[in-house]
LUMMARFI-637196 format. One record per residue (C-alpha): x, y, z; residue in three letters. Coordinates in steps of 0.02 Angstrom, whole numbers, padded with zeros to 5 digits, always signed. Layout:
BEGIN
XYZALA/...
//
This chain:
BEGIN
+00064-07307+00325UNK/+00216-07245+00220UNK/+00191-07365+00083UNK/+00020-07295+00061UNK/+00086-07104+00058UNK/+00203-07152-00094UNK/+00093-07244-00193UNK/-00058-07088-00139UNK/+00071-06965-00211UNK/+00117-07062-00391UNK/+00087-06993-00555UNK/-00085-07084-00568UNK/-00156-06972-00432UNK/-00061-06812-00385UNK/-00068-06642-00474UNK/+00103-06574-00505UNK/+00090-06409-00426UNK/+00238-06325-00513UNK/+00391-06420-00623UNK/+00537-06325-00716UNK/+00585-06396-00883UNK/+00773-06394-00834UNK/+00900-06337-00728UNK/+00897-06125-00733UNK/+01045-06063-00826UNK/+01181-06027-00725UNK/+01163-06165-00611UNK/+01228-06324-00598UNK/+01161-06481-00496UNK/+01313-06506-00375UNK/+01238-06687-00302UNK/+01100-06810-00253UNK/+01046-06760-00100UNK/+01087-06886+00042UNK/+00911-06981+00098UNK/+00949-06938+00293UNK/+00979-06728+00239UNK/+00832-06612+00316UNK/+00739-06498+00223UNK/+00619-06349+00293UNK/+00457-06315+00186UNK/+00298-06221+00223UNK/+00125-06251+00153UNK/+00014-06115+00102UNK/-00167-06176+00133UNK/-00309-06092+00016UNK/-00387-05972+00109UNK/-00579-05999+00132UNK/-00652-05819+00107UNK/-00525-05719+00000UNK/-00638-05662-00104UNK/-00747-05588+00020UNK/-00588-05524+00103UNK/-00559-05411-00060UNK/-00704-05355-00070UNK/-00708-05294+00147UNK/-00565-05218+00106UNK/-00609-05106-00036UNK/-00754-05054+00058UNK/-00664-04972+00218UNK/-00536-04886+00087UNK/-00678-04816-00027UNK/-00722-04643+00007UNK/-00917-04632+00009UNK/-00957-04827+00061UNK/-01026-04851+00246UNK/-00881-04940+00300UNK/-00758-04817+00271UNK/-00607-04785+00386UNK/-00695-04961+00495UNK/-00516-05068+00463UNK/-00523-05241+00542UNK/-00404-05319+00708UNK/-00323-05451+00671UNK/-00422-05598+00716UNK/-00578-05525+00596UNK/-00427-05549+00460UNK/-00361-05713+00505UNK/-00558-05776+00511UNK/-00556-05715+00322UNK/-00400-05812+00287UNK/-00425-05946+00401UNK/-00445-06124+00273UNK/-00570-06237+00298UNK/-00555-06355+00437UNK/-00574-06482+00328UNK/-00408-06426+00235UNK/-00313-06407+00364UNK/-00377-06603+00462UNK/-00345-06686+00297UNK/-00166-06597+00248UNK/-00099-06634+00421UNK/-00173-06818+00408UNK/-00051-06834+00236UNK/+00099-06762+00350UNK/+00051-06868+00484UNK/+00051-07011+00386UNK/+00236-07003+00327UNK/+00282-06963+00497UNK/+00287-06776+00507UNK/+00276-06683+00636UNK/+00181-06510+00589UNK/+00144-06333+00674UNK/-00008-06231+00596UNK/-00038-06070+00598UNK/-00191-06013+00530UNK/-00165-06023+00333UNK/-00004-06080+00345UNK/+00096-06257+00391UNK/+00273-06278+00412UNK/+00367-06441+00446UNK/+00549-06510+00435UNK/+00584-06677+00388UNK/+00719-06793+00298UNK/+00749-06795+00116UNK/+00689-06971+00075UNK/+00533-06925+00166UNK/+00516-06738+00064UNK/+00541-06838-00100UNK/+00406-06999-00073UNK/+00275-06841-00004UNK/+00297-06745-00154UNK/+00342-06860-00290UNK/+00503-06740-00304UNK/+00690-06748-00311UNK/+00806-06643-00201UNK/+00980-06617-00257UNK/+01091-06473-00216UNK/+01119-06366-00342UNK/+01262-06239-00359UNK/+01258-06060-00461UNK/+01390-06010-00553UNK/+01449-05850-00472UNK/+01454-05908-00309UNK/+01371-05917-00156UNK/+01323-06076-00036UNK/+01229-06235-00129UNK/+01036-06230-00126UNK/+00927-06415-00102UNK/+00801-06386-00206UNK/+00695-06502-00359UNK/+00626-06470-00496UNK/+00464-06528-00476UNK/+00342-06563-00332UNK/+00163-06636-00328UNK/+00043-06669-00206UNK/-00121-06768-00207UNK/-00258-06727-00311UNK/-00374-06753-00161UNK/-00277-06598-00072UNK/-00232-06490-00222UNK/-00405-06388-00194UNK/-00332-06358-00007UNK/-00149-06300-00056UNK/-00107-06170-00115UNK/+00102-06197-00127UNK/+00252-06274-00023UNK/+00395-06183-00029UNK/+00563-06186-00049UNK/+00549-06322-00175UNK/+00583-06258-00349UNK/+00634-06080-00336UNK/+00817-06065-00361UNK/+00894-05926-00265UNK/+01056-05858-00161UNK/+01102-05738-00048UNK/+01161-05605-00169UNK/+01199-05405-00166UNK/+01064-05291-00114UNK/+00948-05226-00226UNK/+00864-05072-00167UNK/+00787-04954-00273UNK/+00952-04822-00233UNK/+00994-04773-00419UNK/+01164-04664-00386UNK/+01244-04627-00238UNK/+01390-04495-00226UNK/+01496-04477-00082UNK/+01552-04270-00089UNK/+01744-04243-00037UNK/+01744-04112+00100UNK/+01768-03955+00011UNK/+01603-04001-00093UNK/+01520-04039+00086UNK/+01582-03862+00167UNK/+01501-03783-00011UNK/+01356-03852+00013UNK/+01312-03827+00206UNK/+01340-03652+00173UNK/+01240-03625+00027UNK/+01106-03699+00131UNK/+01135-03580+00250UNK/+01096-03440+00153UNK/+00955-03504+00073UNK/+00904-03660+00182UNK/+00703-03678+00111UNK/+00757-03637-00077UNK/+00734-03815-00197UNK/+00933-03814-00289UNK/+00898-03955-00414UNK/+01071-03993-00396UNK/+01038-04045-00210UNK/+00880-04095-00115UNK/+00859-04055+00086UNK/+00717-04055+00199UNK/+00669-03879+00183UNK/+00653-03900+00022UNK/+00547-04046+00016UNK/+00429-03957+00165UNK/+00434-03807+00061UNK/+00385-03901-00144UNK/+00248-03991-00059UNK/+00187-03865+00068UNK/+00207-03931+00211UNK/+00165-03834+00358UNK/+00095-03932+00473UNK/+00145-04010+00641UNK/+00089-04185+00695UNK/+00074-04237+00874UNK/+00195-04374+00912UNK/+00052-04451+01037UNK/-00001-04607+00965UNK/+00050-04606+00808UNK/+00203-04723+00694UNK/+00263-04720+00528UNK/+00377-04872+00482UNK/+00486-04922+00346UNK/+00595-05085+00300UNK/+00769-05129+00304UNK/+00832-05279+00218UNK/+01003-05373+00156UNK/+01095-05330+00331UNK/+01066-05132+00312UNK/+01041-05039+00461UNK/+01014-04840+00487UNK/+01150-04783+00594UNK/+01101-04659+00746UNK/+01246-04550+00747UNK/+01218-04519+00543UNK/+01030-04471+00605UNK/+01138-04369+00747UNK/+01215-04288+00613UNK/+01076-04251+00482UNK/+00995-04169+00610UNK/+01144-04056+00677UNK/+01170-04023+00508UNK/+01011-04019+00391UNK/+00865-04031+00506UNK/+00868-03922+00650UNK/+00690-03947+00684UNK/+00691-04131+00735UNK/+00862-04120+00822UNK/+00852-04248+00955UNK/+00706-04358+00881UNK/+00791-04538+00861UNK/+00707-04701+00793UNK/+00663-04866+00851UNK/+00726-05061+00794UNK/+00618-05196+00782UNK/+00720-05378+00749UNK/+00618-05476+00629UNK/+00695-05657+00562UNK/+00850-05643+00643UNK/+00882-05479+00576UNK/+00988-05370+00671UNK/+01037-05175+00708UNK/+01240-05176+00686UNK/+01290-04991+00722UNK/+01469-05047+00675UNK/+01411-05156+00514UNK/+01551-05110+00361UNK/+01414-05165+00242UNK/+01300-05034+00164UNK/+01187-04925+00261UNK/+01147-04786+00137UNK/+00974-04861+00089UNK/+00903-04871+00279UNK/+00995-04707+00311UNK/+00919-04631+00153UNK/+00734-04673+00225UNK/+00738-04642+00399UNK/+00804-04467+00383UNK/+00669-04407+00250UNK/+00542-04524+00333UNK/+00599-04387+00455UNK/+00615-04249+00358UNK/+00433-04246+00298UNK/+00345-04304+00452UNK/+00446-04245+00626UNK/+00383-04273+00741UNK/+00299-04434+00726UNK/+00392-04577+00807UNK/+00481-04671+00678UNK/+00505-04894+00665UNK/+00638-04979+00580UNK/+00607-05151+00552UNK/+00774-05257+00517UNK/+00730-05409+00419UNK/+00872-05576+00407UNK/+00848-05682+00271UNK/+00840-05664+00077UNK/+00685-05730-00015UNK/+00666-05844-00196UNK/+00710-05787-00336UNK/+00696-05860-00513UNK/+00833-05819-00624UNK/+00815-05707-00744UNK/+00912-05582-00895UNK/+00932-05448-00770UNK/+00956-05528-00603UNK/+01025-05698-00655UNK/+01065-05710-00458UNK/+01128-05743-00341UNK/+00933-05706-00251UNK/+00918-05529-00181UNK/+00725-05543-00165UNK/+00688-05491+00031UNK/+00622-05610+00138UNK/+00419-05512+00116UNK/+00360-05658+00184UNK/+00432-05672+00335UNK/+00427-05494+00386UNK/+00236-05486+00342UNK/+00196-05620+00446UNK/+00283-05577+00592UNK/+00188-05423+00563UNK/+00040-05476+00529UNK/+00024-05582+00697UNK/+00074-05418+00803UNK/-00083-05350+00903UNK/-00173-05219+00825UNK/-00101-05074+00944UNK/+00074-05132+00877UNK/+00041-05098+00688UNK/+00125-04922+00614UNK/+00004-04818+00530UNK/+00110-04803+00377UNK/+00252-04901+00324UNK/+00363-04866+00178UNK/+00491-04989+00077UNK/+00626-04942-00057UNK/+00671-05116-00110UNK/+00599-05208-00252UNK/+00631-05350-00412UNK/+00571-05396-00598UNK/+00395-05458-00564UNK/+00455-05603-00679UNK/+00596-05660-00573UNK/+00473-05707-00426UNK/+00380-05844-00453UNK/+00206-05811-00486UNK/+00118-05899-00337UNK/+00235-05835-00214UNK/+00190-05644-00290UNK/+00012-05665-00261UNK/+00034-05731-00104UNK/+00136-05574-00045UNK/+00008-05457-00123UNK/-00117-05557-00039UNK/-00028-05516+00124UNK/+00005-05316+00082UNK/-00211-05318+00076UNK/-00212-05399+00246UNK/-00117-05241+00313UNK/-00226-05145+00222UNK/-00371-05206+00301UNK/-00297-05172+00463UNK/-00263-04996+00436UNK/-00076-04983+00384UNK/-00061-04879+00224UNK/+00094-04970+00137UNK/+00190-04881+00000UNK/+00335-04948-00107UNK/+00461-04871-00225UNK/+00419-04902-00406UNK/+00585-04928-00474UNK/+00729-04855-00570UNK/+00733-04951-00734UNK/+00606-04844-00820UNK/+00511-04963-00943UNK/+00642-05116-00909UNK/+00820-05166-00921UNK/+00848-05273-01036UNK/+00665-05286-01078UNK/+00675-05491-01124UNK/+00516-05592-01057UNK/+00582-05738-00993UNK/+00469-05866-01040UNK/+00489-05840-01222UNK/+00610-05708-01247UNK/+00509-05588-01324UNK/+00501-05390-01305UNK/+00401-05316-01171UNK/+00408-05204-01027UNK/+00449-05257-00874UNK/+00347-05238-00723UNK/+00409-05221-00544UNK/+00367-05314-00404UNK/+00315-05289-00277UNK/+00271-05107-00328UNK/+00143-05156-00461UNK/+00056-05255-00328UNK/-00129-05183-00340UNK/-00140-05188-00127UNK/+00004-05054-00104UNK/+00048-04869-00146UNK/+00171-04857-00298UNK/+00309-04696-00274UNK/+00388-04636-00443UNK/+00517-04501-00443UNK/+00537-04327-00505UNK/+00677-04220-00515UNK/+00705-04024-00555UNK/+00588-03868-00493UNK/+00493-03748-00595UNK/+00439-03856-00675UNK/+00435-04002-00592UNK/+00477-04174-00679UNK/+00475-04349-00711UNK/+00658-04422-00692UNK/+00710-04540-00841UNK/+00750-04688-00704UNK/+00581-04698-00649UNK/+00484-04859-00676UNK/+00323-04887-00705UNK/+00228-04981-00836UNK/+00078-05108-00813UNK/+00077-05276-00695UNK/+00081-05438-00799UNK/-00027-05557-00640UNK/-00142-05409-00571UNK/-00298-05338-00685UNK/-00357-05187-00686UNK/-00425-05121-00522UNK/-00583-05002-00521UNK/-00521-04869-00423UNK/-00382-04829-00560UNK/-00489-04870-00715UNK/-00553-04705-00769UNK/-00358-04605-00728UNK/-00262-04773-00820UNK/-00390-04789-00977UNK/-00382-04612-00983UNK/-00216-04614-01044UNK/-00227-04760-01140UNK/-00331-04690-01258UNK/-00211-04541-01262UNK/-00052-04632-01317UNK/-00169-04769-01449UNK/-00095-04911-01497UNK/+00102-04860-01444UNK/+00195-04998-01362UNK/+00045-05092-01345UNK/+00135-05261-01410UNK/+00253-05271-01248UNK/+00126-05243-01108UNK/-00046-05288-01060UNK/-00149-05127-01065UNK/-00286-05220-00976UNK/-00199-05246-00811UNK/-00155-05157-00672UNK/-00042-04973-00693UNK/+00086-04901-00573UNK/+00148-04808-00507UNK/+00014-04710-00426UNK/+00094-04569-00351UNK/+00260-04468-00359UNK/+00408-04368-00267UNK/+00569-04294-00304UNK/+00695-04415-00304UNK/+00850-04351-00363UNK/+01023-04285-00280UNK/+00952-04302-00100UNK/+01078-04240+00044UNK/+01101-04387+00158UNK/+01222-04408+00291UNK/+01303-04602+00270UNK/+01438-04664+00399UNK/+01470-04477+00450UNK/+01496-04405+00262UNK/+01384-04321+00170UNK/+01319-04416+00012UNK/+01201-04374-00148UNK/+01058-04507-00161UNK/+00966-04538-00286UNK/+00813-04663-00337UNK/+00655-04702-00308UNK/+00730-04772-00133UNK/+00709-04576-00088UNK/+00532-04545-00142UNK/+00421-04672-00051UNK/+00503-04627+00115UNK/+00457-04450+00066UNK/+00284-04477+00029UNK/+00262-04599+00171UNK/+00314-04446+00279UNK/+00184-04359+00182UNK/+00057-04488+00240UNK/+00121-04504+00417UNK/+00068-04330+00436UNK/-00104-04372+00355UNK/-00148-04514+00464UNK/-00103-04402+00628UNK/-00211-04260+00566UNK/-00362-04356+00552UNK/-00302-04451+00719UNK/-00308-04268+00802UNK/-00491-04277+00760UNK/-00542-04461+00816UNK/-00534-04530+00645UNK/-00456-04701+00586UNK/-00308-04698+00490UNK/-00329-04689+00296UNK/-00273-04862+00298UNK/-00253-04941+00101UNK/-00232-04778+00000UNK/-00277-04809-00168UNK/-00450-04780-00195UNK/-00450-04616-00091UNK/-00286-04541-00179UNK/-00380-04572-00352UNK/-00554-04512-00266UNK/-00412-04345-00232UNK/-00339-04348-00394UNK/-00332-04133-00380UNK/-00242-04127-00235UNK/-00071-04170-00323UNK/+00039-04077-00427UNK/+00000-04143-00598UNK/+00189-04193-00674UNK/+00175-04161-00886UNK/+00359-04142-00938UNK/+00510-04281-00932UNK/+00506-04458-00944UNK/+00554-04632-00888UNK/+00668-04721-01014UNK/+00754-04885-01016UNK/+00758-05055-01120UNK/+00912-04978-01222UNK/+01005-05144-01221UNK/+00863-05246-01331UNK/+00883-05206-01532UNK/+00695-05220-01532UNK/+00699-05027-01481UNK/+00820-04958-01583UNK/+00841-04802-01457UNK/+00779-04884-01322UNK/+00596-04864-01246UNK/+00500-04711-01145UNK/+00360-04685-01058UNK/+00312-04488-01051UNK/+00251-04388-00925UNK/+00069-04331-00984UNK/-00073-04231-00892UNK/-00162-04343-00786UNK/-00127-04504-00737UNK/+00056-04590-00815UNK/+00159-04713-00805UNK/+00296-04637-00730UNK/+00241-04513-00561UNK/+00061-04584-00568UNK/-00063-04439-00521UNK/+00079-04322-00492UNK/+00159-04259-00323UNK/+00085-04207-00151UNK/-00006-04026-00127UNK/+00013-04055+00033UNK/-00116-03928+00090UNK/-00254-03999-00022UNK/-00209-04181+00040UNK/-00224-04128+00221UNK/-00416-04015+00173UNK/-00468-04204+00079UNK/-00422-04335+00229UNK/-00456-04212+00372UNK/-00551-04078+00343UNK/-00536-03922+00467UNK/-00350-03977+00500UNK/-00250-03808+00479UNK/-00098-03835+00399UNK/-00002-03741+00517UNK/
//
């Protein structure tokens, strides 16, 4: 049978499903692989109804269609993504054949087998390659094909050619200043005099409850807000302890939960970072105490494809493996919100592995989870280089561009309020245009003409969508008290926001608001419309001779989306009746 697998796989008849044209710069093939070395890979199988999967899901998250609010369990979703069986018989028959043994579960097959084997299958080459700043060898090829017969029924197999390493975190945590303690004693007692007053200088929970209006008090019964933790971070319950005793009175006591996901772990004693997962579990807290708050710690890095910016090692997080693991919990498992303040260059993941993630953001969607993500804190781009032909253009972030979650901008200052020059946003260069956003997005299109329109596609999907302050945030890191700022401290705010949201309309025996999107632009008048400030960036590339900008303009812009929460006119929108109180 093996002879037949080789010669089933050669040029004449398989489709080459994705092939680099060299080695990525920076790295350097190390050796052959050895025939008898084992190699890990997972097929993604096409899923038989995505379409129609799309198009469910837009129709419980519209406001106005029957199916509103009626978000699916998980085995409705996994029937939607479930491949034919067909697909699944005949792509296990071509494992089978080369003597692999296989596990399946639902769209997805993983398998582990020998080198020589991995290279006859898919007409590749592993070698271990090596990147020039360090870190452990990768096996990887730079090609891989698989039989035209089953290149309708795959989708990818991965790791093959996506170079990455384990590599320094990259949250979306722009600055972070640790205060000596005479600047800590200053500050606790000029909170102390004026505890709900908004300082620009320094951001607290009472003044976050008190910008956005936010009066009222969720029951804990029932309800979960979530958010992330990657690259061995953990939030530390004695900082919590602290932030409490010291900045949030209210919630003193309230602790959070861990849930281990791909060997991930919760280290209390861990010497590496922790300001990131600190940063979001205390204003996760901050905005929506009570509510019962999840961390999920995630092992693992994900691909990466080397790029001007983040030439590697890989600090991509492992999405995948965290949303399947939560994908396959049971529905009574799932938070109602979860928030994330990590993200990359859209360009430096490869493209089918994006899609696939997004694909996987809609599935929680469909079940009911409202996911939001920071934007970014590049403004337009770093370096601004595309990749592929080093041209000029704007770079897009993944995953918040992603059309299937909630993108969080940042704004800084009071009276007014405005947009913070880190900020990214810009447009997606794989997702269109979705409906829900086209009348906001063309809006201002039309207002800013033909400006910057050579370095991104005006035709495809804008972020981000919303906005909160996200500068000089008072968090409490490995017992000292620290400034944050980034994006990293919006979402978790305005996941708070929609923690509180989701319990209101709980409280009256409605379903969770689920994928937010098309309501929040169906309730474009419930935010604070941000018109002043700006997101700038790209000031390395001599294409912009002082660098690029994207301004803050009524309506919807590329930089705090539709603007930030009014919290009161949020809470009238999703649950009418709800006093916020």
């Amino acid at each position: 049978m093996r002879p037949f697998v080789i010669l089933f796989v050669s040029a004449a008849t398989a489709k080459v499903m994705d092939s680099l044209a060299s080695v990525p710069k920076g790295w350097t093939e190390v050796r052959r692989a050895t025939p008898d070395e084992l190699v890990s890979l997972r097929v993604g199988l096409q899923q038989q109804h995505a379409v129609a999967l799309e198009q469910a899901v837009l129709e419980v998250s519209t406001p106005g269609h029957p199916n509103y609010g009626m978000h699916m369990t998980r085995d409705q979703v996994r029937a939607y993504t479930a491949p034919t069986e067909k697909s699944v018989s005949s792509v296990l028959g071509w494992l089978t054949g080369s003597g692999i043994r296989s596990s399946v579960d639902n769209d997805w097959i993983t398998f582990t087998t020998d080198v020589k084997t991995a290279n006859d299958l898919l007409d590749a080459d592993f070698a271990w390659y090596q990147y020039e700043k360090g870190g452990g060898p990768k096996l990887r090829t730079l090609s891989y094909s698989v039989p035209d017969e089953l290149s309708g029924s795959i989708d990818l197999i991965q790791p093959t050619t996506r170079f990455g390493q384990l590599g320094a975190k990259r949250s979306t945590i722009f600055e972070m200043q640790i205060l000596e303690p005479a600047e800590e004693d200053f500050v606790k007692a000029d909170i102390a005099v004026a505890a709900a007053d908004c300082n620009p200088s320094r951001i607290t929970p009472a003044c976050i409850k008190s910008l956005y209006n936010i009066q009222y008090t969720a029951s804990p019964e029932g309800n979960l807000v979530a958010f992330s933790s990657y690259l061995e971070e953990y939030a530390r319950y004695s900082d919590l302890q602290s932030f409490e005793t010291q900045y949030l009175t209210g919630a003193s006591g309230q602790n959070f939960t861990v849930e281990l996901v791909n060997g991930g772990l919760n280290d209390q004693s861990s010497s590496d970072d922790s300001g990131e997962a600190n940063l979001d579990v205390q204003y996760v807290l901050a905005a929506s105490s009570p509510i019962p708050i999840k961390e999920y710690s995630t092992g693992g890095r994900g691909p990466l494809v080397p790029t001007t910016d983040q030439p590697g090692p890989s600090s991509n997080e492992p999405y995948l493996e965290f949303l399947t693991y939560l994908l396959d919990q049971d529905d009574s498992a799932l938070p109602q919100t979860l928030s994330t303040s990590y993200g990359e260059e859209e360009q430096s993941v490869p493209e089918e592995y994006a899609l696939r993630i997004c694909n996987l953001f809609m599935q929680l969607g469909a079940r009911g989870v409202s996911v939001l993500f920071s934007s970014g804190d590049s403004g337009p781009g770093d370096s601004c280089i595309r990749e592929s032909d080093q041209a000029p253009y704007f770079q897009p972030s993944f995953p918040a561009a992603c059309p299937w979650v909630t993108s969080v901008g940042a704004t800084y200052n009071v009276e007014p309020e405005q947009a913070v020059s880190f900020s990214s946003g810009g447009f997606s260069s794989l997702h269109p245009q979705p409906a829900w956003q086209a009348d906001a997005v063309n809006a201002y299109l039309d207002s800013i003409g033909s400006t910057y329109s050579a370095y991104f596609n005006a035709s495809n999907r804008g972020f981000p969508d919303v906005a909160a302050q996200g500068y000089r945030f008072l968090v409490v890191d490995k017992g000292r008290t620290a400034l944050l700022s980034g994006t990293s401290a919006s979402s978790p705010v305005f996941a708070g926001v929609v923690a509180l949201l989701n319990a209101a309309r709980k409280s009256q025996g409605e379903a969770p608001l689920g994928f937010l999107n098309p309501w929040l632009y169906n309730n474009s008048a419930a935010f604070f419309d941000i018109t002043s400030g700006y997101g700038s960036g790209c000031s390395g590339n001599s294409a912009f001779r002082n660098g690029a900008r994207w301004n803050a303009t009524a309506g919807w812009d590329p930089v705090t989306g539709l603007g930030t929460p009014d919290f009161g006119k949020l809470l009238a929108a999703a649950a009418p009746g709800v006093e916020n109180a």
